[in-house]
BAKE-349067 format. One line per field, with one value per residue (C-alpha): residue number from 0; residue in one letter; x, y, z. Coordinates in Angstrom, 1 decimal, padded with zeros to 4 digits. Example, Ala and Ser with C-alpha at 12.3 -4.5 7.8 and 13.67 -1.06 7.14 Angstrom:
2
resi: c(0 | 1)
resn: c(A | S)
x: c(012.3 | 013.7)
y: c(-004.5 | -001.1)
z: c(007.8 | 007.1)
END
This chain:
112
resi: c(0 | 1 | 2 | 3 | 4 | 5 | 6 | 7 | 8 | 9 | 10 | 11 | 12 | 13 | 14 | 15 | 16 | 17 | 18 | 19 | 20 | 21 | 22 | 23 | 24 | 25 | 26 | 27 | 28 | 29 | 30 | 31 | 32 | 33 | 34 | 35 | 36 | 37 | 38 | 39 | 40 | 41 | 42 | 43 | 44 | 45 | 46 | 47 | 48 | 49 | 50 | 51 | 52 | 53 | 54 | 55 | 56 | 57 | 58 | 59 | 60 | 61 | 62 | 63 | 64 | 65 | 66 | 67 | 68 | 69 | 70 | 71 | 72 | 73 | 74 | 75 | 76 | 77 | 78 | 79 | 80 | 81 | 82 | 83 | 84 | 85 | 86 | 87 | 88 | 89 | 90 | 91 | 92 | 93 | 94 | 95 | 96 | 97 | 98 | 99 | 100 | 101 | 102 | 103 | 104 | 105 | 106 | 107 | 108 | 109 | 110 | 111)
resn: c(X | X | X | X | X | X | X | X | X | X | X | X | X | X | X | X | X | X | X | X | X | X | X | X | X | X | X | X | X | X | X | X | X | X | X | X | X | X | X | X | X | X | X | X | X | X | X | X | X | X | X | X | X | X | X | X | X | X | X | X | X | X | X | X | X | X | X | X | X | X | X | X | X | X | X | X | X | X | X | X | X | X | X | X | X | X | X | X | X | X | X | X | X | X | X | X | X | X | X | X | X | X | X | X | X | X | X | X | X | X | X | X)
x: c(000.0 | 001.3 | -000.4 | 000.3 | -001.8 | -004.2 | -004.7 | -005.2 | -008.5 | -009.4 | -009.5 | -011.5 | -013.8 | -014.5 | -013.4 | -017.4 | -017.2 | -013.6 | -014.7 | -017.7 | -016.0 | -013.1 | -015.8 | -018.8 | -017.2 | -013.5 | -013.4 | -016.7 | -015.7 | -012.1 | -012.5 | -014.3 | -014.5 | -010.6 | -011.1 | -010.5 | -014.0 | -015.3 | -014.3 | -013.1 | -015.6 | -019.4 | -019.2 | -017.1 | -017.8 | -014.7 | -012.9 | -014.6 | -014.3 | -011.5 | -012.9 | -015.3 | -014.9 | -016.8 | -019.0 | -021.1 | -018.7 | -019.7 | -018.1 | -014.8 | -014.8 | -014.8 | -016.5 | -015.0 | -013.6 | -011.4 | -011.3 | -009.6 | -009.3 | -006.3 | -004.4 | -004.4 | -005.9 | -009.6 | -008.8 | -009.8 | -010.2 | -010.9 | -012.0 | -015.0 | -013.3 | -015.7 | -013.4 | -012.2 | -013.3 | -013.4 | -011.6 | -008.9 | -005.7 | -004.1 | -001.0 | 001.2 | 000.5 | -003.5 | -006.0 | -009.9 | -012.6 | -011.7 | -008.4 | -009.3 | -007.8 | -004.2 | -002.5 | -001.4 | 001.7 | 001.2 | -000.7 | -001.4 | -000.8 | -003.4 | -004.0 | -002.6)
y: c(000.0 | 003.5 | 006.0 | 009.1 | 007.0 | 006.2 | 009.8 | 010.9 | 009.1 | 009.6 | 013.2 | 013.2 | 010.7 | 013.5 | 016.5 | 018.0 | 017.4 | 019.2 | 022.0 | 022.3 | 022.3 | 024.8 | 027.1 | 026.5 | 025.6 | 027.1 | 030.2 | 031.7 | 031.4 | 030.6 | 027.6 | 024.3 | 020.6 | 019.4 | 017.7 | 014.4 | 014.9 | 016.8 | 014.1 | 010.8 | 010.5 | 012.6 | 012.6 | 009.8 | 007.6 | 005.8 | 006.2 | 006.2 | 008.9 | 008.1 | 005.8 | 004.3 | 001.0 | -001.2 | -000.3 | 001.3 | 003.2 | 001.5 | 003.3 | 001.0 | -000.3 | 002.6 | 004.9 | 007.2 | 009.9 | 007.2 | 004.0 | 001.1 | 002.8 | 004.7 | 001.9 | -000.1 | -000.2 | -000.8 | -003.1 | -001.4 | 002.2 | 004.7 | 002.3 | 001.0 | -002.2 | -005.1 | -007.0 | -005.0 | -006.7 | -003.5 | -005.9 | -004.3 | -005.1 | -003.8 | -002.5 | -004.4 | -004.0 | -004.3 | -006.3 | -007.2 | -005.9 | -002.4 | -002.6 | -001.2 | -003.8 | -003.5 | -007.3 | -009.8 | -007.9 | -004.7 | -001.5 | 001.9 | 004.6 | 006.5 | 009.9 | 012.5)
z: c(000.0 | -001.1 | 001.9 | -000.1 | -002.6 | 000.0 | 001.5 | -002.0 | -002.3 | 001.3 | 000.1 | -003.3 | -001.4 | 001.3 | -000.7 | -000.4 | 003.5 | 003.9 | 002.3 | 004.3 | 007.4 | 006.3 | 005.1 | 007.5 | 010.7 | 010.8 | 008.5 | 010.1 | 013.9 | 013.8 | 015.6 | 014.8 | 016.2 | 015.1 | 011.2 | 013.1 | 014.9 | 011.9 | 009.3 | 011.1 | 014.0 | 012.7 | 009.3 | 007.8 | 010.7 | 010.3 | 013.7 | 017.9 | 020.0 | 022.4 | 025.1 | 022.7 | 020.5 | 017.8 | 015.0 | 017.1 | 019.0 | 022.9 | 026.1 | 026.9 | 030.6 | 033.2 | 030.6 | 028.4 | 030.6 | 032.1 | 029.8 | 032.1 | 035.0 | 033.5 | 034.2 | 030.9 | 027.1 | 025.9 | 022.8 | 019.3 | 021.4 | 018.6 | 016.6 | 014.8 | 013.7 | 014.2 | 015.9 | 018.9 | 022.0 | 024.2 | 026.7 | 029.2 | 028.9 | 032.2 | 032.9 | 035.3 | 038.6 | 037.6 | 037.4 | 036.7 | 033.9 | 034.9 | 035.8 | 039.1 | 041.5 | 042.5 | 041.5 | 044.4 | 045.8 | 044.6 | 046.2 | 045.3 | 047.3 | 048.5 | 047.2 | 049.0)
END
């Protein structure tokens, strides 16, 4: 795969929708949802908000302000690939569907 080649036809496939958001959305306020929202996530419906997975973009574990706790990676987050699984996969040290429970032999500090 040549991705020059390939964000070549992303753009003539979505030209009508650029423009749209450089004229509509940016140039008249000066500020606009980023073109990732604008053309990945509302328009194009290709990508998740982050926290989100799947076709239809469900909230990974522990929601989407925090997506595993903040201690690991919702599988396919961002995505709308049909196969992500939304499952955690925790960074060491955690555990469980949320990552929210300190392994055998470790601890977390409390805040302070």
């Amino acid at each position: 795969l040549n991705k020059d080649f390939d964000c070549n036809n992303i753009f003539e496939k979505y030209e009508e929708i650029l423009e749209q958001w450089w004229e509509k959305e940016f140039a008249k306020v000066g500020h606009a949802d980023t073109l990732y929202e604008y053309l990945c996530i509302q328009r194009a419906r290709v990508c998740c908000a982050w926290g989100t997975y799947g076709p239809k973009c469900v909230n990974c574990p522990g929601g989407p302000e925090k997506p595993c706790g903040g201690h690991g990676e919702c599988n396919g987050n961002g995505t709308r690939l049909s196969n992500a699984t939304g499952f955690c996969e925790c960074e060491e040290g955690y555990t469980g569907f949320e990552c929210d429970i300190c392994q055998d032999g470790w601890y977390e500090a409390p805040a302070v």
